[in-house]
N, CA, C and O atoms as a printed pandas DataFrame, in Angstrom:
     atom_number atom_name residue_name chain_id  residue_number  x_coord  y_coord  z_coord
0              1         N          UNK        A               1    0.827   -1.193    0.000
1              2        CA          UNK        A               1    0.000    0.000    0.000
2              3         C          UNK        A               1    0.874    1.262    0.000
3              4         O          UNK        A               1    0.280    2.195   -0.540
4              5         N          UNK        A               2    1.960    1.543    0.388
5              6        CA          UNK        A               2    2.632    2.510    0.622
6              7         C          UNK        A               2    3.419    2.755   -0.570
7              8         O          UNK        A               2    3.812    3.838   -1.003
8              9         N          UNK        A               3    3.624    1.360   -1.130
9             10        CA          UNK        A               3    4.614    1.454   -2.628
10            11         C          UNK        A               3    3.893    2.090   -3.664
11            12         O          UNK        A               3    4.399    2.645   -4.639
12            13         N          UNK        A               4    2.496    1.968   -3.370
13            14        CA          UNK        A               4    1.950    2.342   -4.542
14            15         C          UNK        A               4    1.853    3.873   -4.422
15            16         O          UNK        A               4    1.988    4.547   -5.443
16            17         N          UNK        A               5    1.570    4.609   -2.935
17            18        CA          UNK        A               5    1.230    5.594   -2.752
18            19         C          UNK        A               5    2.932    6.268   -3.349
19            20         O          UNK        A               5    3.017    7.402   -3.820
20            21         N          UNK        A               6    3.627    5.735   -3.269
21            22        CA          UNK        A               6    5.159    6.215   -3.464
22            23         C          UNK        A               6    5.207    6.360   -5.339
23            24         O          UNK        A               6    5.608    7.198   -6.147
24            25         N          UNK        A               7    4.659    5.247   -5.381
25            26        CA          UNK        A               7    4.754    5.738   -7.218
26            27         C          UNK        A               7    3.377    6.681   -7.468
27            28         O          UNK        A               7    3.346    7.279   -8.543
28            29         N          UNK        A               8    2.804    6.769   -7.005
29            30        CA          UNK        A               8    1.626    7.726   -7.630
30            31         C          UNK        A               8    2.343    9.181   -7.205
31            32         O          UNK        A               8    2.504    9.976   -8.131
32            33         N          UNK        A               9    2.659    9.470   -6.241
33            34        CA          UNK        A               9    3.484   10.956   -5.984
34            35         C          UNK        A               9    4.235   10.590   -7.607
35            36         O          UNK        A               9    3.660   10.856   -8.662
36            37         N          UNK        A              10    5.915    9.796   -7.506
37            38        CA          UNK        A              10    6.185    9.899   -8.207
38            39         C          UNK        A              10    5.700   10.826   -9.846
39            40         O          UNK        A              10    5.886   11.974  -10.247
40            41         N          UNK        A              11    5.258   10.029  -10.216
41            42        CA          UNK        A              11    3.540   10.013  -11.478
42            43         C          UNK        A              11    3.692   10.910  -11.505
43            44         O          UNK        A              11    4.550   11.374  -12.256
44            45         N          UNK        A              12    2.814   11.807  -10.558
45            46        CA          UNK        A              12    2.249   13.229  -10.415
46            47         C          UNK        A              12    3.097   13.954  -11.175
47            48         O          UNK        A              12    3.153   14.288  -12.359
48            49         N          UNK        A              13    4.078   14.196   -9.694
49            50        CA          UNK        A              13    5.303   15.110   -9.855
50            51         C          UNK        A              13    5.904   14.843  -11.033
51            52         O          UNK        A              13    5.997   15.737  -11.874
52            53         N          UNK        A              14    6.431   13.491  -11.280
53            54        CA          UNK        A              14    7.026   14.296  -12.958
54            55         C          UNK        A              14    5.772   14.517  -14.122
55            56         O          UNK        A              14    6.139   15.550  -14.683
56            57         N          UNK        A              15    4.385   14.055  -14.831
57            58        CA          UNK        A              15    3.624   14.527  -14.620
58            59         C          UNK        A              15    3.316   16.143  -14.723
59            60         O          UNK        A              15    2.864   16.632  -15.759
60            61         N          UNK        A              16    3.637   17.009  -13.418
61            62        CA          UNK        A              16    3.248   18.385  -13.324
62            63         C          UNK        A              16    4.097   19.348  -13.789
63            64         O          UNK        A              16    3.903   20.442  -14.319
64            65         N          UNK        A              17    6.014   18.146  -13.204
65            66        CA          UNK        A              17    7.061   19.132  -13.460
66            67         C          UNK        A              17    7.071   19.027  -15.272
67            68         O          UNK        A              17    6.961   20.176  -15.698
68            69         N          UNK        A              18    7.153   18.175  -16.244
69            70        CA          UNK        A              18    6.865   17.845  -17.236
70            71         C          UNK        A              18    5.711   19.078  -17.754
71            72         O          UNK        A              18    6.195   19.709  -18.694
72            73         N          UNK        A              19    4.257   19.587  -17.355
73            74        CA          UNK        A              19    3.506   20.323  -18.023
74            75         C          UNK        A              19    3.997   21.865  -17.611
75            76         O          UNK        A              19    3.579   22.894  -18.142
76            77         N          UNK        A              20    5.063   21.774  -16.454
77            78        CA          UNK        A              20    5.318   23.049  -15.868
78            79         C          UNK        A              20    6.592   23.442  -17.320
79            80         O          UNK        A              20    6.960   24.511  -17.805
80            81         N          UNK        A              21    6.862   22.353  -17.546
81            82        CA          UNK        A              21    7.785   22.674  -18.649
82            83         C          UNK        A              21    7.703   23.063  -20.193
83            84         O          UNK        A              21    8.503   23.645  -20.927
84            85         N          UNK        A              22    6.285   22.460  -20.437
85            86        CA          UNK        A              22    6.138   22.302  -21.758
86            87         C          UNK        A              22    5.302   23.509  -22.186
87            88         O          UNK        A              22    5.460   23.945  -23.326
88            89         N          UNK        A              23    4.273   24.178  -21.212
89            90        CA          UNK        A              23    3.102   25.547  -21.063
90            91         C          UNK        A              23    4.242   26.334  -20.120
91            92         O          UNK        A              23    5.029   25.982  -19.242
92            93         N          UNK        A              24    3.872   27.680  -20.830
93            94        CA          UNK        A              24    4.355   29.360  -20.565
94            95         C          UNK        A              24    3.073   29.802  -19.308
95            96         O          UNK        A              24    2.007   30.298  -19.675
96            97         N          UNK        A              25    3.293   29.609  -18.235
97            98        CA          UNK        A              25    2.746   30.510  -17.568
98            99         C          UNK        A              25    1.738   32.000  -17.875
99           100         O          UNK        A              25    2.373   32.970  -18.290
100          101         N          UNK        A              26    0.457   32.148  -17.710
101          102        CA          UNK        A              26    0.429   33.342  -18.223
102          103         C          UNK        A              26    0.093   35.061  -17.201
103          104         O          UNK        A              26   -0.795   35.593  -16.535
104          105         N          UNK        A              27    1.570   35.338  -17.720
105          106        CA          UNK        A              27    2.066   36.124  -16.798
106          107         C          UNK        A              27    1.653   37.659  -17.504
107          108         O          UNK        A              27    1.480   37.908  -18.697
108          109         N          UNK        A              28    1.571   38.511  -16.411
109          110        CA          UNK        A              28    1.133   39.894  -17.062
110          111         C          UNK        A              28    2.444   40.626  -17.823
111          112         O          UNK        A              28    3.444   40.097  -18.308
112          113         N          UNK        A              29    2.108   41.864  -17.755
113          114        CA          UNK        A              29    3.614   42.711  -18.606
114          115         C          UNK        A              29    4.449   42.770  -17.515
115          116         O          UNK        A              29    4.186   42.072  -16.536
116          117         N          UNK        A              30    5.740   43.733  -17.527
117          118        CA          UNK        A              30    6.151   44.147  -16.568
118          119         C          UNK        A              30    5.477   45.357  -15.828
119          120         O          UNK        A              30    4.914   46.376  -16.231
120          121         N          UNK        A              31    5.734   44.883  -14.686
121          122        CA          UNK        A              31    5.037   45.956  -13.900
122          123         C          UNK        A              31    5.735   47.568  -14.233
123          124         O          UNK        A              31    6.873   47.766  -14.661
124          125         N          UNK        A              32    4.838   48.474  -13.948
125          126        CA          UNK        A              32    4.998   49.896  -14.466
126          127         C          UNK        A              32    4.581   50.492  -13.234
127          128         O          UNK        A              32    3.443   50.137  -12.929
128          129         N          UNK        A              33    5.380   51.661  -12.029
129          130        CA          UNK        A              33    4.903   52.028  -11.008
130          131         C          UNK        A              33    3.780   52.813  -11.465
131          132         O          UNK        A              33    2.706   52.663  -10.881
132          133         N          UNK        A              34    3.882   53.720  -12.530
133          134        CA          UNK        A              34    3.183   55.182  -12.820
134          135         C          UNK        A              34    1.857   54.449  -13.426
135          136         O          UNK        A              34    1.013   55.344  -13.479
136          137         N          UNK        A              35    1.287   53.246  -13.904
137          138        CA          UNK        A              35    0.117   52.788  -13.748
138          139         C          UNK        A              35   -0.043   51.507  -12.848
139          140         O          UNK        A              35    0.441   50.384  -12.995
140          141         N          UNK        A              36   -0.803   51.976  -11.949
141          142        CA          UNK        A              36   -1.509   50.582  -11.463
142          143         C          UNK        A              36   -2.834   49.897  -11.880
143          144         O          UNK        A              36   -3.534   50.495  -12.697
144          145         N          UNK        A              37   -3.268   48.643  -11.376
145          146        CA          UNK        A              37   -4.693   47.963  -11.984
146          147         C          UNK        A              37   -5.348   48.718  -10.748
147          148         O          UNK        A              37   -4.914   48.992   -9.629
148          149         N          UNK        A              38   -6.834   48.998  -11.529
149          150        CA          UNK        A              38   -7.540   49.171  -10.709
150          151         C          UNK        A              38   -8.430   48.156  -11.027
151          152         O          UNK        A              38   -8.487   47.927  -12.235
152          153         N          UNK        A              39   -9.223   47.403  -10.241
153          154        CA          UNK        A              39   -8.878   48.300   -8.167
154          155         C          UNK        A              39   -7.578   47.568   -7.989
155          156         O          UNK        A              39   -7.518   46.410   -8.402
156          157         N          UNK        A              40   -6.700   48.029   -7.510
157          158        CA          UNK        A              40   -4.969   47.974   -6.447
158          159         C          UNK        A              40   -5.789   47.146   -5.691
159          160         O          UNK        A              40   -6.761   47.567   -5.065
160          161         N          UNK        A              41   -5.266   45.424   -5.741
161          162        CA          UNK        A              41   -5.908   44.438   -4.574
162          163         C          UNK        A              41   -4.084   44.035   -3.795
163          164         O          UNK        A              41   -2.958   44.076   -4.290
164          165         N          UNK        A              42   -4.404   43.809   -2.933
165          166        CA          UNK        A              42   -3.374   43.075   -1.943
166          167         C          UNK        A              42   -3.198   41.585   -2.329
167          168         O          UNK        A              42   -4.038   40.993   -3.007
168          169         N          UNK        A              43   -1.953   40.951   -1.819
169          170        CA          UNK        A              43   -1.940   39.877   -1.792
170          171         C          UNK        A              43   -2.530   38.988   -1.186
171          172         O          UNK        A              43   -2.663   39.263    0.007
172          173         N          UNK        A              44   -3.050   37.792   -1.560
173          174        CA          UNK        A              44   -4.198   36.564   -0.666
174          175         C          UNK        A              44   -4.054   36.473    0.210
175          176         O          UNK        A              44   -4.861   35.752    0.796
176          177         N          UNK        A              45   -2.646   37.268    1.245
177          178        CA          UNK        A              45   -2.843   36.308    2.761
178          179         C          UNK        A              45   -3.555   37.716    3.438
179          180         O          UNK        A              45   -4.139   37.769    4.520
180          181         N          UNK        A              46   -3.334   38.820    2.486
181          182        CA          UNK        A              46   -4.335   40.168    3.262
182          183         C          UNK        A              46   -5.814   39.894    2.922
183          184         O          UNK        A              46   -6.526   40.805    3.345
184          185         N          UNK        A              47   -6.534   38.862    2.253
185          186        CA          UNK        A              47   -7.727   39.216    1.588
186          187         C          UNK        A              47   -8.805   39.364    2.551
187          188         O          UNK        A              47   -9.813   40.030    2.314
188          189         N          UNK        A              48   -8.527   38.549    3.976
189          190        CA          UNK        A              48   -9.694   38.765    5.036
190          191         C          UNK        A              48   -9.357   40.103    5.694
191          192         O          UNK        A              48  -10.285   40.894    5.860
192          193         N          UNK        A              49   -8.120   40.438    6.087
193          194        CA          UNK        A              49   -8.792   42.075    6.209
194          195         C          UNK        A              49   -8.808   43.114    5.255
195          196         O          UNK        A              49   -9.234   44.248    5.476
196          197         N          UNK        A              50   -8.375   42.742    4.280
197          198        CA          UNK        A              50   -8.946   43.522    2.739
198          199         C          UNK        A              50  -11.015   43.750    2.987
199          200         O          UNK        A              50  -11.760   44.720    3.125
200          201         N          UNK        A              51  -11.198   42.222    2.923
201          202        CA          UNK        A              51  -12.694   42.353    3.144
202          203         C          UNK        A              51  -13.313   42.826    4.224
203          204         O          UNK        A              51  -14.422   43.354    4.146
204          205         N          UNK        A              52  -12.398   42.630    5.788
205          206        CA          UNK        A              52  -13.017   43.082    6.946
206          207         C          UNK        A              52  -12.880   44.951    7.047
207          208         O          UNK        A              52  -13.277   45.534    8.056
208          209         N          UNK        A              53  -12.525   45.393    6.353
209          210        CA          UNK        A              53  -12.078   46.824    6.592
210          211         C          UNK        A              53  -12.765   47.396    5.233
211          212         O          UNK        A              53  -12.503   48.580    5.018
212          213         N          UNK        A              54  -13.718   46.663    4.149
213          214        CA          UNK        A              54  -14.595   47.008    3.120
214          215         C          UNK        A              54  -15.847   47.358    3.992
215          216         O          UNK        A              54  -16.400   48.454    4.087
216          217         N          UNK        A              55  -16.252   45.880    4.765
217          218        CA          UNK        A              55  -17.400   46.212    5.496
218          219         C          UNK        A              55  -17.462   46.912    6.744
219          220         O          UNK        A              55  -18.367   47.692    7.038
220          221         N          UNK        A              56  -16.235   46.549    7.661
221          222        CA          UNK        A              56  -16.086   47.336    8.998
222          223         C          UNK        A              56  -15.613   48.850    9.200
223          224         O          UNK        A              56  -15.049   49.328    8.216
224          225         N          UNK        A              57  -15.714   49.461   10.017
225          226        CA          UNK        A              57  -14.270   50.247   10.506
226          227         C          UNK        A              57  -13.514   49.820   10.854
227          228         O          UNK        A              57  -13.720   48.664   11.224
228          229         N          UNK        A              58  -11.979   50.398   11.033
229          230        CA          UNK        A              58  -11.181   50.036   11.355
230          231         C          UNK        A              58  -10.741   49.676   12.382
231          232         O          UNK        A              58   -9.896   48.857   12.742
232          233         N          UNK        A              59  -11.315   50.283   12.785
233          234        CA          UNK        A              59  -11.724   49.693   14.911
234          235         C          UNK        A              59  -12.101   48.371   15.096
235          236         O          UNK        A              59  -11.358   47.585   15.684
236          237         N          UNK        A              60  -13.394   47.986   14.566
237          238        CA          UNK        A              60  -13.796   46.929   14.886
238          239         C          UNK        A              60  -13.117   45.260   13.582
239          240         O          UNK        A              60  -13.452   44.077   13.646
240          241         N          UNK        A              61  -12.131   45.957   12.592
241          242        CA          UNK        A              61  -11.964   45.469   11.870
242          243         C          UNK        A              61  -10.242   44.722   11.867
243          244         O          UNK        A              61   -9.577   44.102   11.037
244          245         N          UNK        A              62   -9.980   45.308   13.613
245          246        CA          UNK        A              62   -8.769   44.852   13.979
246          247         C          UNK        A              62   -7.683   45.742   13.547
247          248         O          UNK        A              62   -6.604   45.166   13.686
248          249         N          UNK        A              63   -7.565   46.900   13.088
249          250        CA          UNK        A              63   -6.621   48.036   12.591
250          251         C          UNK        A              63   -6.533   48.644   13.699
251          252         O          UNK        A              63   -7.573   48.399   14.311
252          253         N          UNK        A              64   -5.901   49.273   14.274
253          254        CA          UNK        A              64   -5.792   50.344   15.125
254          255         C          UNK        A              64   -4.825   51.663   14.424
255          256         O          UNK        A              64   -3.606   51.639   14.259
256          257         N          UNK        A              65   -5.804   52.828   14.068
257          258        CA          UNK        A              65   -4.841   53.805   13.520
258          259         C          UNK        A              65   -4.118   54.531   14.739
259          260         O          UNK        A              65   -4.652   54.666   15.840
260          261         N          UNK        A              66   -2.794   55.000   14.403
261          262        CA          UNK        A              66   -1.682   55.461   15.709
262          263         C          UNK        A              66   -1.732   57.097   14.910
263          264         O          UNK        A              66   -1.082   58.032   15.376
């Protein structure tokens, strides 16, 4: 049972590394400071207080302004 689970990783991984090789990513331009996308979103690990500070204040939304 374990041998098999050992070749199926195997599989996968070459498999993924193999399609990671063969397809171009599709990546935007280079970034340009003097335009940004709107809307300017944060990265995924901000997205819950991205959203908690859409609906809350900042008070209750865990921000404290100094």
């Amino acid at each position: 049972m374990l041998f098999r689970a050992v070749v199926a990783i195997e599989v996968l991984t070459i498999a993924l590394a193999s399609m990671a090789l063969l397809f171009n990513a599709p990546l935007e331009c280079l970034a340009d400071p003097s335009h940004t996308p709107n809307p300017a979103k944060p990265p995924w690990h901000f997205l819950g207080l991205q959203e908690m500070l859409h609906y809350f204040p900042p008070v209750f939304a865990g921000v404290r302004a100094t």
